[in-house]
Backbone as CSV, one residue per row, in Angstrom:
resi,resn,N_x,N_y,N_z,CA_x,CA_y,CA_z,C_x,C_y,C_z
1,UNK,-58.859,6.624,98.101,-59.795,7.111,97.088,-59.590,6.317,95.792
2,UNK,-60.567,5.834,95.155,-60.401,5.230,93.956,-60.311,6.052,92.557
3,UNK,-59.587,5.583,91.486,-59.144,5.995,90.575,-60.375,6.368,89.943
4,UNK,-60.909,6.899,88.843,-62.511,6.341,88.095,-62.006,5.644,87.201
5,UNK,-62.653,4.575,86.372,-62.180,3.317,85.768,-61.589,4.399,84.345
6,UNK,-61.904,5.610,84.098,-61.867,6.169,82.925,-60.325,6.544,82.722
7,UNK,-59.540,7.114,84.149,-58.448,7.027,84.469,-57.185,5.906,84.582
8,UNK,-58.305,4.858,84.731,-57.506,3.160,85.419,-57.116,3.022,84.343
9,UNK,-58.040,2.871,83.017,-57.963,2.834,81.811,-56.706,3.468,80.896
10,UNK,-56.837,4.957,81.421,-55.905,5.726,80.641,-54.503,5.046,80.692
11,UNK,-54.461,5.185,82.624,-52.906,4.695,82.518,-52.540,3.203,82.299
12,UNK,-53.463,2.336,82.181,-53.360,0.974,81.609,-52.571,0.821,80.489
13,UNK,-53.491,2.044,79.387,-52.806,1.897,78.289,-51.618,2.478,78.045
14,UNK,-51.618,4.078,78.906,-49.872,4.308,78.784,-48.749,3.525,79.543
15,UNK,-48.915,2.310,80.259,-48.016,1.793,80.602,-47.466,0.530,79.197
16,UNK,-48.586,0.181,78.979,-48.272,-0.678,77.614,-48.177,-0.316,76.384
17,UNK,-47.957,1.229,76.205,-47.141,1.465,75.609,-45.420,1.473,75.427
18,UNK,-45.437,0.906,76.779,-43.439,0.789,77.203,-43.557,-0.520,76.956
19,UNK,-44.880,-1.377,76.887,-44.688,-3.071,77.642,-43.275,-3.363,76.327
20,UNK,-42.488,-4.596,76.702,-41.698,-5.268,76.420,-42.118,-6.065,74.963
21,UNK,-42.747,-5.884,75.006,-43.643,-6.746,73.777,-44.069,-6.241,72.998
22,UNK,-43.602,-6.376,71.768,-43.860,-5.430,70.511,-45.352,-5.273,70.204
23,UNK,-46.326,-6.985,70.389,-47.448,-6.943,69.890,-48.716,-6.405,70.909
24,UNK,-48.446,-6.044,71.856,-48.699,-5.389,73.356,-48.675,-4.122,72.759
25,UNK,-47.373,-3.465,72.562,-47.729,-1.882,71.994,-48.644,-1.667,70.792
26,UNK,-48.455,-2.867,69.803,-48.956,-2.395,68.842,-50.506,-2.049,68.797
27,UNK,-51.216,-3.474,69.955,-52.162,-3.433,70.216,-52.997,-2.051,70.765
28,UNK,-51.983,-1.818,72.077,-52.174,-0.477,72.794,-52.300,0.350,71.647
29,UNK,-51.352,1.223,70.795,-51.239,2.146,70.259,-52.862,1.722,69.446
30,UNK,-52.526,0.903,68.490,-54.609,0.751,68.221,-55.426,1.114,68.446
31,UNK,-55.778,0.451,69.751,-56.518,0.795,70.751,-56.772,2.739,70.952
32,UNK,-55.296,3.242,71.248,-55.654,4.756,71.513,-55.966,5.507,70.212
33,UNK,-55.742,5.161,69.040,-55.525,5.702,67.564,-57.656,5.241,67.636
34,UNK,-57.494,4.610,67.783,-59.408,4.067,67.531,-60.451,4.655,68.706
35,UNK,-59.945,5.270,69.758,-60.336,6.130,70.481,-59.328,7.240,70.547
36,UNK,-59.614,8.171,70.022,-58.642,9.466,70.544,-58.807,10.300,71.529
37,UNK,-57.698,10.462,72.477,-57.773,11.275,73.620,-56.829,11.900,73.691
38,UNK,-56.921,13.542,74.114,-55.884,14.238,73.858,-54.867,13.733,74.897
39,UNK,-54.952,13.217,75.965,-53.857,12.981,76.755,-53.118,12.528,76.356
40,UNK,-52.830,11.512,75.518,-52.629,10.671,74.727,-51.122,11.152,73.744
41,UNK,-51.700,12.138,72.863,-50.868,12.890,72.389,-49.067,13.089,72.512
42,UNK,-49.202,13.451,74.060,-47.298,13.757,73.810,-46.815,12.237,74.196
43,UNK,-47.627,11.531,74.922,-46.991,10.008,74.920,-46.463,9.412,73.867
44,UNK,-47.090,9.667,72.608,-47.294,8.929,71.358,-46.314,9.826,70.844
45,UNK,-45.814,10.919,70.622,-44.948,11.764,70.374,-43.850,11.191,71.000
46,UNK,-43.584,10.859,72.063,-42.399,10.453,72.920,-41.976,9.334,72.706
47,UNK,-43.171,8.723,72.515,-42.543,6.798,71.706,-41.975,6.760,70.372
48,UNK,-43.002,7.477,69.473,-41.817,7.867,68.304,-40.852,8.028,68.000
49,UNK,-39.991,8.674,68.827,-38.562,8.606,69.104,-37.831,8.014,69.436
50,UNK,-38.540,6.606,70.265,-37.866,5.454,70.703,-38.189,4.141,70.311
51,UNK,-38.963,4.265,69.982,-40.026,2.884,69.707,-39.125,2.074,68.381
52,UNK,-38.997,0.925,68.580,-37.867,-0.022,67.791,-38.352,-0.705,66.707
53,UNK,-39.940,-1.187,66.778,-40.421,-1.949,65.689,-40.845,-0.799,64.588
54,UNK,-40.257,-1.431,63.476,-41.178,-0.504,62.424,-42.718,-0.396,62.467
55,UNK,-43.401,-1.352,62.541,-44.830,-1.463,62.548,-45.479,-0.598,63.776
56,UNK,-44.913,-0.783,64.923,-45.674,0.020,65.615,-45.235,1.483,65.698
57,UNK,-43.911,1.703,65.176,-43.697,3.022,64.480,-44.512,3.845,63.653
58,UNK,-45.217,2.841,62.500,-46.379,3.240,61.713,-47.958,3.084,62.437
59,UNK,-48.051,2.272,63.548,-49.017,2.821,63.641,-49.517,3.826,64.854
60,UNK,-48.118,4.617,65.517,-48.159,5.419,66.268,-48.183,6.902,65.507
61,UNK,-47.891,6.380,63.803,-48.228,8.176,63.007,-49.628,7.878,62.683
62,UNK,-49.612,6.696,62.478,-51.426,6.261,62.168,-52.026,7.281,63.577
63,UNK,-51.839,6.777,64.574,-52.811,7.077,66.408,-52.711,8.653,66.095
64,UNK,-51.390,9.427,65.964,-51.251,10.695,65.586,-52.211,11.644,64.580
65,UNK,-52.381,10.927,63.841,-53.182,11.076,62.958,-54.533,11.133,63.167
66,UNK,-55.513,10.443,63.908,-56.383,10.376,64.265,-56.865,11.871,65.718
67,UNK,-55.712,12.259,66.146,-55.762,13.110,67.081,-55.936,14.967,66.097
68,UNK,-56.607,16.020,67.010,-56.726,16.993,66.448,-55.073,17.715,65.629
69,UNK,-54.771,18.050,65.053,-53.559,18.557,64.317,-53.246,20.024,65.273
70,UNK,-53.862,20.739,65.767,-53.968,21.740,66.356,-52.952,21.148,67.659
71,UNK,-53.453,19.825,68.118,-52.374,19.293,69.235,-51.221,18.599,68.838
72,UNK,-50.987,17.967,68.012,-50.391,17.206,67.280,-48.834,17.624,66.803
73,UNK,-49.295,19.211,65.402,-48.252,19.418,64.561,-47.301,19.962,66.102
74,UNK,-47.794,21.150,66.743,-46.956,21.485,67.506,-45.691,20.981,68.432
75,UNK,-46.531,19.588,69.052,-45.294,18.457,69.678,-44.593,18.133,68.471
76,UNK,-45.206,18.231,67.217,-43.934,16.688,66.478,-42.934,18.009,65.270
77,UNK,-43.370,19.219,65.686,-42.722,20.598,64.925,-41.352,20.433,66.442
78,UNK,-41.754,20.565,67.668,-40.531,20.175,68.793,-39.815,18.948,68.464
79,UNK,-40.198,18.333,67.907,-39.342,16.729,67.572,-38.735,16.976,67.140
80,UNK,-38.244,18.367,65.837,-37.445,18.163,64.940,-36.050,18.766,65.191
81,UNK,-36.257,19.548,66.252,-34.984,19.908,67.116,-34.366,18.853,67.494
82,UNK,-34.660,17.331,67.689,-34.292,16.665,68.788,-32.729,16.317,68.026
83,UNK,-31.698,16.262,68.938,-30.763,15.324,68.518,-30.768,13.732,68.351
84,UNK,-31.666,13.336,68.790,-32.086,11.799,68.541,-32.641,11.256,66.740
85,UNK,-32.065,11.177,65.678,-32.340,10.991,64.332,-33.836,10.434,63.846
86,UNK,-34.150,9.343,64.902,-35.251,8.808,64.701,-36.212,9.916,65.056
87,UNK,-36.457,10.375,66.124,-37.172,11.534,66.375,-37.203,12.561,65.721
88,UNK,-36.529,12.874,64.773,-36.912,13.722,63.656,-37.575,13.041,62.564
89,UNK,-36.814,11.729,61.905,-37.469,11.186,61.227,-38.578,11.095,61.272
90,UNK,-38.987,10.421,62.284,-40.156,10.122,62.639,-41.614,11.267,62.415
91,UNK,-41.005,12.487,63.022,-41.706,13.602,63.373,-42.379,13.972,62.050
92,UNK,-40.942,14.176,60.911,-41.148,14.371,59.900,-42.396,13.720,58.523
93,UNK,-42.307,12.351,58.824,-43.168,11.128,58.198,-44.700,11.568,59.132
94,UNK,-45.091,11.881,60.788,-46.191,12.094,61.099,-46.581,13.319,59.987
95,UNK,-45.769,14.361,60.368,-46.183,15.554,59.808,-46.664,15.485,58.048
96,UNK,-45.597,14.790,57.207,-46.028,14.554,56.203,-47.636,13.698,56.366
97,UNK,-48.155,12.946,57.032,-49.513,12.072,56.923,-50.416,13.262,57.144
98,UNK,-50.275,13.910,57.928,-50.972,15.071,58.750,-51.421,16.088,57.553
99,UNK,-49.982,16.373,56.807,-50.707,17.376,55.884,-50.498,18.300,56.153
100,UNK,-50.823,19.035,57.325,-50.944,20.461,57.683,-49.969,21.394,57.412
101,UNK,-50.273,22.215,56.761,-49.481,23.017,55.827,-48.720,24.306,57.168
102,UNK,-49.750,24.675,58.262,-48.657,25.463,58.952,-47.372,24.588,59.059
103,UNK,-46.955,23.392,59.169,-45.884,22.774,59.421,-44.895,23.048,58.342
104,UNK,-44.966,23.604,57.149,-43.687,24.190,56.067,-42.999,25.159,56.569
105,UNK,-42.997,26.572,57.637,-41.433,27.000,58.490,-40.826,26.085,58.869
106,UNK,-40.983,25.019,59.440,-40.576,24.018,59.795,-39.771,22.954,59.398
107,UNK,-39.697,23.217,57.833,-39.022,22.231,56.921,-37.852,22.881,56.970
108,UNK,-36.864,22.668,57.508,-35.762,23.261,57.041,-35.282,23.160,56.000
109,UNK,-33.676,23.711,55.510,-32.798,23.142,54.629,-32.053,22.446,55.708
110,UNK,-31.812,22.709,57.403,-30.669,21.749,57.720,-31.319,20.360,57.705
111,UNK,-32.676,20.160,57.694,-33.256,18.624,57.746,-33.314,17.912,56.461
112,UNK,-33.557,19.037,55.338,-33.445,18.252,53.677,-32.250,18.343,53.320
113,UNK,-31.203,18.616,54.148,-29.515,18.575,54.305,-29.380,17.302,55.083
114,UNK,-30.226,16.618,55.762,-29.453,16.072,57.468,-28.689,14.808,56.795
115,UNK,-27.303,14.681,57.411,-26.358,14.590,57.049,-27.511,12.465,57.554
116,UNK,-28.241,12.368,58.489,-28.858,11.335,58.346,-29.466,10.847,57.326
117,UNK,-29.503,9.804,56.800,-30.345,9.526,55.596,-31.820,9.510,55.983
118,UNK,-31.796,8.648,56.821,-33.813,8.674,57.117,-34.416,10.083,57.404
119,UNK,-33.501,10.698,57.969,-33.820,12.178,58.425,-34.232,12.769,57.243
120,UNK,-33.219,12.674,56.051,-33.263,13.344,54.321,-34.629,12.800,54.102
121,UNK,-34.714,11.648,53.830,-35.386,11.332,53.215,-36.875,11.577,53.750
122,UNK,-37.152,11.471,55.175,-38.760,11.899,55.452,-38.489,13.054,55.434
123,UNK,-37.602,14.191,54.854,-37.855,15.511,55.410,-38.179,15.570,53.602
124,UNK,-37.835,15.363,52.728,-37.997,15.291,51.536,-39.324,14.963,50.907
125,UNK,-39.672,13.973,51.470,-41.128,13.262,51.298,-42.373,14.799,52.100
126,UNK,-41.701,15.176,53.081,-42.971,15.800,54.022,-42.943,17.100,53.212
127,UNK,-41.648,17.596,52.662,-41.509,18.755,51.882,-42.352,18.840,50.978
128,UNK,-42.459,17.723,50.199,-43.005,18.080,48.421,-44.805,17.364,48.854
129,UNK,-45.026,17.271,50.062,-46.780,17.388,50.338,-47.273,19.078,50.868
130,UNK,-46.083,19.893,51.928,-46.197,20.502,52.585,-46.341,22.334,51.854
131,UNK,-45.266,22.013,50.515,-44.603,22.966,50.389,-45.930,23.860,49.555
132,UNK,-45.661,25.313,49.751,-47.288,26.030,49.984,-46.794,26.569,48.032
133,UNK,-48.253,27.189,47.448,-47.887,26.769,46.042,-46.992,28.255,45.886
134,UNK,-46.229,27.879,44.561,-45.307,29.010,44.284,-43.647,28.425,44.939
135,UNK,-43.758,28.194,45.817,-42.461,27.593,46.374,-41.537,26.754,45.883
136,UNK,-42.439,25.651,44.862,-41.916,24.725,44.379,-40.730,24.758,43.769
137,UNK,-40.264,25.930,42.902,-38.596,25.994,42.488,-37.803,26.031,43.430
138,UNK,-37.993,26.717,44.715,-37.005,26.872,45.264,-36.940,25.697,45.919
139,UNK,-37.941,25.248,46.287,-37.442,23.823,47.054,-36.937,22.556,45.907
140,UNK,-37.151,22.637,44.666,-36.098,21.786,44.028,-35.034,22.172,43.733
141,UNK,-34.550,23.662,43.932,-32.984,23.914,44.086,-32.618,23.503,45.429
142,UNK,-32.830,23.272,46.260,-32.222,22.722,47.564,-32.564,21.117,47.586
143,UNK,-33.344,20.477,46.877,-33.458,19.118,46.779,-32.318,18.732,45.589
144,UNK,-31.728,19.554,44.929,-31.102,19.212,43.446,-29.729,19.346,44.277
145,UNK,-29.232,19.665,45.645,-28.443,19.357,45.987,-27.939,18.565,46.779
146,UNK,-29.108,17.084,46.516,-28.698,16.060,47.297,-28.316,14.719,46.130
147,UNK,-28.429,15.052,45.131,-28.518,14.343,44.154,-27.144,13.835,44.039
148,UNK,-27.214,12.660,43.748,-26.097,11.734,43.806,-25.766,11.051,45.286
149,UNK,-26.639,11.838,46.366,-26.135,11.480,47.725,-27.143,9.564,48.256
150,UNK,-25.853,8.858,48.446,-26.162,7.779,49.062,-26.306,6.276,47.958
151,UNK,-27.176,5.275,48.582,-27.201,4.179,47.893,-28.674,4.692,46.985
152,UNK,-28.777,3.287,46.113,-30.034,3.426,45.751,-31.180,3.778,46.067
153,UNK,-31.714,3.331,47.539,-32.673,3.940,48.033,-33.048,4.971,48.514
154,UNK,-31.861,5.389,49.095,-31.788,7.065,48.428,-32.146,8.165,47.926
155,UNK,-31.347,8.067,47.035,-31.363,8.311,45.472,-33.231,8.202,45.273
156,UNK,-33.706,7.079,44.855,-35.113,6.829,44.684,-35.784,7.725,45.071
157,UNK,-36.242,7.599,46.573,-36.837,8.651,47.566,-36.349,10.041,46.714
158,UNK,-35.609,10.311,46.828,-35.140,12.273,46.501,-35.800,12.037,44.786
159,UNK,-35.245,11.245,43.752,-36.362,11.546,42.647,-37.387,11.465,42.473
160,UNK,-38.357,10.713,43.881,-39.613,10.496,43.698,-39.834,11.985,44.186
161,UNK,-39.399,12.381,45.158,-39.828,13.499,45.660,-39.603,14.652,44.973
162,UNK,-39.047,14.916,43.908,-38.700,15.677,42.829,-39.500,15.690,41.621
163,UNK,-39.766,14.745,41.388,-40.658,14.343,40.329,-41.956,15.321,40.918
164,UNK,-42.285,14.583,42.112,-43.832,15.348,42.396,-43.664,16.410,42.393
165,UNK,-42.933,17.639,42.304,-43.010,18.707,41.970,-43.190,18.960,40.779
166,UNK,-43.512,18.018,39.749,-43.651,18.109,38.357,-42.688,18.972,37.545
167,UNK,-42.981,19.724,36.788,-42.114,20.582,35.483,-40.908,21.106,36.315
168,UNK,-41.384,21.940,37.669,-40.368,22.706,37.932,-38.904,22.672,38.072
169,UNK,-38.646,21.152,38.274,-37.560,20.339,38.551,-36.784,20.839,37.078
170,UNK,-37.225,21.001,36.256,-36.406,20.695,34.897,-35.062,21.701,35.018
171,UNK,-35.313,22.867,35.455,-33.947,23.820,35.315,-32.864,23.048,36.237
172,UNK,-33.155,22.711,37.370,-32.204,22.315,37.983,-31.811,20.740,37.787
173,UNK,-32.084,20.066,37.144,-32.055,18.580,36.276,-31.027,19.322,35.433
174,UNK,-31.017,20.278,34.362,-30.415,20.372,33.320,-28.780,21.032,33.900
175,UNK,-29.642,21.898,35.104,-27.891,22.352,35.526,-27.255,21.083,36.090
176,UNK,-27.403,20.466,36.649,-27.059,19.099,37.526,-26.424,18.425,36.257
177,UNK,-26.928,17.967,35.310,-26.352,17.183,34.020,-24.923,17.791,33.879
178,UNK,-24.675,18.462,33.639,-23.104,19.354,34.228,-22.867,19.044,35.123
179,UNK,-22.640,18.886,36.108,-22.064,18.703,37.134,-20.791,17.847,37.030
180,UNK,-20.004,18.031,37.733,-18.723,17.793,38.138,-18.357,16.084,38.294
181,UNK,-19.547,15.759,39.191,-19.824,14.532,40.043,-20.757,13.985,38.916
182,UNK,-19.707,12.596,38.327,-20.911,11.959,37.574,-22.126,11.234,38.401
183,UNK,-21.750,10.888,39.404,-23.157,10.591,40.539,-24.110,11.189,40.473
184,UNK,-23.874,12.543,40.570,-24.905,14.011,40.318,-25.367,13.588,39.113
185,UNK,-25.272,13.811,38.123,-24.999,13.894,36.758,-26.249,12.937,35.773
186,UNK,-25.577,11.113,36.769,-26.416,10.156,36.419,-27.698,10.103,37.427
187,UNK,-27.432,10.849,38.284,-29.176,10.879,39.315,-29.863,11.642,38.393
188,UNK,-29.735,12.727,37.703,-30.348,14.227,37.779,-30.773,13.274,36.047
189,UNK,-30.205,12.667,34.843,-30.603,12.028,34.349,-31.694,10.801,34.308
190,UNK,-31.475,10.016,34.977,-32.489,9.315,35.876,-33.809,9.588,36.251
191,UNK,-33.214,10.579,36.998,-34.797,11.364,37.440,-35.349,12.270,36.349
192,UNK,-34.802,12.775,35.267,-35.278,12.746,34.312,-36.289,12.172,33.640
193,UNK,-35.515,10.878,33.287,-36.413,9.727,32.766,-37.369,9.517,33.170
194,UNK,-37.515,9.450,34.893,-39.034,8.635,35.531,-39.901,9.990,35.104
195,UNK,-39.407,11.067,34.977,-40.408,12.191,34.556,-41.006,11.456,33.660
196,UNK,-40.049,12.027,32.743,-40.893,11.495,31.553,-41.844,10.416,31.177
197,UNK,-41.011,9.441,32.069,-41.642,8.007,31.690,-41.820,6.967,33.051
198,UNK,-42.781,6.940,34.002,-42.861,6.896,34.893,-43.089,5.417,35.398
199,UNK,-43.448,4.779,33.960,-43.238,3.208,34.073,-41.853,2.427,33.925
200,UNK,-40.639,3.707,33.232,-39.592,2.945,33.538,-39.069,2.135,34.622
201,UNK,-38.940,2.633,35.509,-38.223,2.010,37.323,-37.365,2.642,37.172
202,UNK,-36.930,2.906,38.092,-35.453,3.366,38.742,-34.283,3.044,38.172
203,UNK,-34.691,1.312,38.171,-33.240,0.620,38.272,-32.867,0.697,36.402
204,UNK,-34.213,0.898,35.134,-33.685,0.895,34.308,-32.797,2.303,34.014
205,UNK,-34.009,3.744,34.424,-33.113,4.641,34.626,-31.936,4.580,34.657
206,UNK,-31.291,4.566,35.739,-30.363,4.461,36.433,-29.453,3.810,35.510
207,UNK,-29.493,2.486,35.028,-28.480,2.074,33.743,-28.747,2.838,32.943
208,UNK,-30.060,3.505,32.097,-29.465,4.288,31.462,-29.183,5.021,31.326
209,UNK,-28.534,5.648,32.363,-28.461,6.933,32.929,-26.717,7.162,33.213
210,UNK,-26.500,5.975,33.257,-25.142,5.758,32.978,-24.355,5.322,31.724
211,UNK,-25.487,4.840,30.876,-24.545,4.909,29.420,-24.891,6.033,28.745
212,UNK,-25.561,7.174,29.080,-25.834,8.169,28.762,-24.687,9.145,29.237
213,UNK,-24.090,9.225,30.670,-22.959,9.496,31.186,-22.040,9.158,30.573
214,UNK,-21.622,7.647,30.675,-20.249,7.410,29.909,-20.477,8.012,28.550
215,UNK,-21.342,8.546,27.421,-20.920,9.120,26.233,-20.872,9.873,26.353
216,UNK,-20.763,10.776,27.673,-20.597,12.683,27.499,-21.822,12.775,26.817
217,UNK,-23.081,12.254,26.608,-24.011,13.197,26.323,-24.970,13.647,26.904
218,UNK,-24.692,13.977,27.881,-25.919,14.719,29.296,-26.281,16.102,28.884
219,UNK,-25.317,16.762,28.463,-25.393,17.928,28.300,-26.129,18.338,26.505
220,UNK,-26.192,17.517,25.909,-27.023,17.551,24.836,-28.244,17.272,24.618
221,UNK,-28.818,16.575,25.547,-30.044,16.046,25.794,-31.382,17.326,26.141
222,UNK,-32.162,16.676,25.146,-33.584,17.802,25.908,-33.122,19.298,25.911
């Protein structure tokens, strides 16, 4: 019995989604993102988690994206259980494109905790699109306790994502300026600044955010 070409088709393209060849998937994934079919769906969910090139990483939340959210949030809300890091990451960055606001139970604190950085950081980013209104303090008291955590880029990500919560950030900026950990101390300053002044950069922040530290005057400020 023959396949119907509509089928031949389907699995054509889910096999080249494994092909060996980065520009093969990328193509494929295209291809299904520019026609959407629900079958489609948990495949593209499943590569996410494995899939090695960045680019076709992005454009398998792109293909996601294009599919109903009704099918979508639910597989990549299961992703975030996964013990595999990328597969949360990942899940996390679809869900943030997606939008869809049932996906905020879902945000944990152990994921805007995860001891992974990429994990922190898309769970951070998907938080401050997701988070439903009124919420916003509390989720910058649990973002105000990552502050100081990691390298620069980091760091960046968590004040950008702080910032977009606008004003609310300020109580927990001012308790942080105290803090123990001048790391803490000079982030929560920093991110200050880009408040205020959003054409600074980071990187001037950040210096001055440390000669602001070394004079003990954090706690006088604002």
């Amino acid at each position: 019995m023959t396949m119907p070409e509509e089928d031949t088709n389907t699995m054509r393209a889910l096999r080249a989604l494994e092909n060996s060849s980065s520009s093969v998937r990328l193509q494929a994934v295209l291809a299904v993102g520019t026609t959407p079919d629900p079958r489609f769906v948990g495949k593209l969910v499943e590569r996410c988690a494995i899939e090695p090139d960045f680019y076709v990483r992005d454009m398998l939340t792109w293909a996601l994206t294009r599919h109903p959210a009704a099918l979508t949030v639910p597989r990549l809300i299961g992703e975030l259980r996964s013990e595999r890091a990328q597969a949360r990451s990942q899940a996390l960055h679809t869900l943030s494109k997606i939008g869809d606001r049932r996906a905020w139970p879902a945000i944990t604190r152990a994921l805007l905790t995860d001891a992974d950085d990429e994990v922190a950081r898309s769970a951070w980013r998907a938080a401050v699109v997701l988070v439903p209104d009124g919420e916003g303090p509390e989720l910058a008291e649990t973002l105000a306790t990552q502050l100081g955590r990691g390298e620069r880029e980091t760091q960046l990500s968590l004040s950008r994502a702080l910032i977009a919560l606008g004003e609310v950030i300020m109580p927990v900026l001012r308790a942080a300026r105290t803090a123990p950990d001048p790391r803490v101390r000079r982030h929560a300053v920093a991110t200050e600044r880009l408040l205020r002044d959003p054409d600074a950069g980071f990187e001037f922040a950040i210096e001055e955010a440390k000669r602001t530290v070394a004079l003990g005057t954090t706690g006088q400020e604002g």
